[in-house]
Residue, then its C-alpha position, 0 to 999 in steps of 0.5 A: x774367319x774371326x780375326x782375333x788379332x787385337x786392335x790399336x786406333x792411332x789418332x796421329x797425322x798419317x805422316x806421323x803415324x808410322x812409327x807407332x804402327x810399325x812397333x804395334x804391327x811388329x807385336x802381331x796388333x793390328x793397328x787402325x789410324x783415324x787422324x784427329x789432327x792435320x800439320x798445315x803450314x801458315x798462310x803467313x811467314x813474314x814473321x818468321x822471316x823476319x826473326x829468321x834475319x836476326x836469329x845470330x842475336x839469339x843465344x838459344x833456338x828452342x824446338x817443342x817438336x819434330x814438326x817444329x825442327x821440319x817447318x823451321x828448316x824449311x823455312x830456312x832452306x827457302x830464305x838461305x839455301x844450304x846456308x849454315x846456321x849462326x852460332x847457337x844453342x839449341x835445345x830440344x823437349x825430347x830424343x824425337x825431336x833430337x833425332x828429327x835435328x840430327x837427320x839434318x847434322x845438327x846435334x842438340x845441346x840441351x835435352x831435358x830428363x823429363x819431355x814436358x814444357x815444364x821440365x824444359x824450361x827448368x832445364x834452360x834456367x839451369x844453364x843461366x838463361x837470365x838475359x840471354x835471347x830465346x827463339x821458340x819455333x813451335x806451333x800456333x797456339x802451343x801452350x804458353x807455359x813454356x815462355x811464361x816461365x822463361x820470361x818469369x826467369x828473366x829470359x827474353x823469349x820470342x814465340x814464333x808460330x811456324x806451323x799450325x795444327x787443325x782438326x780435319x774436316x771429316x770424322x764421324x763416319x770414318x770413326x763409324x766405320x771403324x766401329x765396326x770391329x772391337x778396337x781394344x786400345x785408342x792412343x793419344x800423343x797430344x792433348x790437341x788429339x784428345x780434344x778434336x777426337x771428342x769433337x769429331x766422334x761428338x763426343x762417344x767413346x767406345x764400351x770396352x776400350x781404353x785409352x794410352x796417352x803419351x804423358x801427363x799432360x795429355x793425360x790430364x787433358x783426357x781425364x778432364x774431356x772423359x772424366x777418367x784417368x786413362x789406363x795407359x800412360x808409358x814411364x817414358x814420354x816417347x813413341x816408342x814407351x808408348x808402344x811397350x806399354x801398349x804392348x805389354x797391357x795387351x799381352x797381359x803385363x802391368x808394368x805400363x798401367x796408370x796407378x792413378x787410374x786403378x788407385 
């Protein structure tokens, strides 16, 4: 029997995914998961603790993502229990990442209106950031965009790494073997995922399928690799935006449709 259902590949870590899968499933979509990306803990955390034993004499702790707040606290927890934190601000690049702080009872002082680096650091410099002590806990090789303009602000910034991102090991069979059935829509929710989605499929994008990206950034990166704006990017930079808008272009709504790709 013909399943006529449509189909949604989520390129997320399968401990990530479920969130997205479970707004599409909702929807009646049926949702497929290919993993371009895997979140592993660092070989080395002397680093980490070692900015871990003098984080009183930072006035901001700065989180770029959900993982961020989970390796950091478990970091925490390893070196000083259920010690409290040290009296702080903390900033947060969106409500997921918020929520992600909140589960553990500490509430963000700073959210940006807009979830991008860019508008964080804005955020930050428009709470008088000027010598004031800044903690970054984010991943191995994020983007630098973030302390560069916090330093060019006169902020001084250590980046600390505590978890690194890796593209797992399998991928084009997996990726063949989900070929199989028609997949309507391939979503994107970093701009790490595009890249390690063109490596492991070296570099095949299926005829008929579009693509939904998260925001801008990992727009651009996707239009950079393809060579063509995708069709999909939600007015909000959240999981949930991103569902809708899935959702609603599937259904046959136009409000979730990139301009820049149809202009």
């Amino acid at each position: 029997m013909n399943n006529s259902k449509p189909k949604v590949l989520v390129t997320r870590p399968k401990e990530e995914a479920e969130r997205l899968k479970e707004l599409l499933a909702a929807a009646g979509i049926e949702v497929l998961c290919f993993p371009t990306i895997e979140i592993l803990p660092l070989e080395d955390y002397s680093k980490v603790d070692a900015t871990l034993q003098r984080l009183e004499d930072f006035h901001w702790l700065v989180f770029t993502s959900a993982n961020g707040v989970k390796f950091f606290f478990k970091r925490w927890r390893t070196l000083y229990g259920h010690r409290p934190l040290p009296s702080l601000w903390i900033a947060c690049i969106g409500p997921g990442t918020a929520e992600a702080l909140s589960k553990r009872g500490i509430r963000a002082h700073l959210i940006p209106s807009n979830f991008k680096s860019e508008d964080l650091a804005q955020a930050l410099i428009g709470r008088d950031i000027k010598g004031k002590k800044v903690f970054l806990a984010r991943a191995k090789g994020a983007r630098d965009v973030l302390p560069k303009i916090l330093e060019e602000a006169g902020a001084f910034v250590v980046d600390v790494p505590f978890y690194k991102v890796e593209k797992p090991k399998e991928g084009l069979p997996i990726f063949k073997e989900l070929l199989k059935e028609k997949i309507d829509v391939i979503t994107f929710t970093s701009s790490q995922t595009v890249r390690n989605f063109f490596e492991l499929t070296e570099g095949y994008w299926p005829k008929g399928t579009i693509a939904a990206c998260i925001g801008p950034i990992t727009a651009n990166t996707f239009k950079d690799i393809y060579g063509t704006e995708p069709m999909i990017i939600p007015p909000v930079y959240t999981i949930e935006s991103l569902a809708t808008s899935i959702i609603e272009y599937l259904q046959g709504g136009k409000g979730c449709v990139n301009r820049q790709h149809t202009s």
